[in-house]
N, C-alpha and C positions, 0 to 999 in steps of 0.2 A: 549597693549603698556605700560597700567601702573608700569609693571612688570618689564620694558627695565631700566639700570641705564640711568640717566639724559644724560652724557658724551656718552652713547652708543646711544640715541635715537638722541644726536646730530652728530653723527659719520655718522649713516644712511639717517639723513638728508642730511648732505654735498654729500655724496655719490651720492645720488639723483639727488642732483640739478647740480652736476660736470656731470652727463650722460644726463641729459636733457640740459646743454648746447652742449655739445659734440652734441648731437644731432643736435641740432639746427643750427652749426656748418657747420655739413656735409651736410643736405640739402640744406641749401643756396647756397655751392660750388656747388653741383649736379645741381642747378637753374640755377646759374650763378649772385646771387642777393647779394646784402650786407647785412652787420650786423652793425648795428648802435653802438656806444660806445662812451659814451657824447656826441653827434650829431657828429661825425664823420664817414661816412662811410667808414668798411674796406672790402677791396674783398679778399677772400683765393683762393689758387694757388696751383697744385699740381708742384712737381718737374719740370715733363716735360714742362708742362704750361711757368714755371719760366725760364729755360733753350730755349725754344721756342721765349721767349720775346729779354731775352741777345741776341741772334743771331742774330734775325731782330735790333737789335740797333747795332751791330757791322758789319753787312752788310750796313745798312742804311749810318754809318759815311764811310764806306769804298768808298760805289759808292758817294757820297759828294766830295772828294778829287779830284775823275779823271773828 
């Protein structure tokens, strides 16, 4: 590695640690668990998930009204 220039050995670092979060990313979703980010938990959601949620909220206000 001492052979790597400085800027390249930093390149493959970032490389790195941007697939190890990716990672870390996708298994949480596949858990169903959060990821913490300055004490804030976020959950991730694929499309359908998202799309699944709006609807139950827009049926919910609907039967509200009658």
């Amino acid at each position: 590695m001492s052979d790597l220039p400085e800027n390249e050995a930093f390149y493959y670092g970032l490389i790195c640690g941007i697939k190890l979060f990716q990672q870390k990313i996708v298994v949480s979703h596949k858990r169903g668990e959060h990821i913490l980010i300055n004490n804030t938990p976020y959950y991730f959601q694929d499309g359908r998930e998202r799309l699944q949620e709006m609807l139950n909220k827009i049926f919910e206000s609907e039967e509200n009204k009658l």
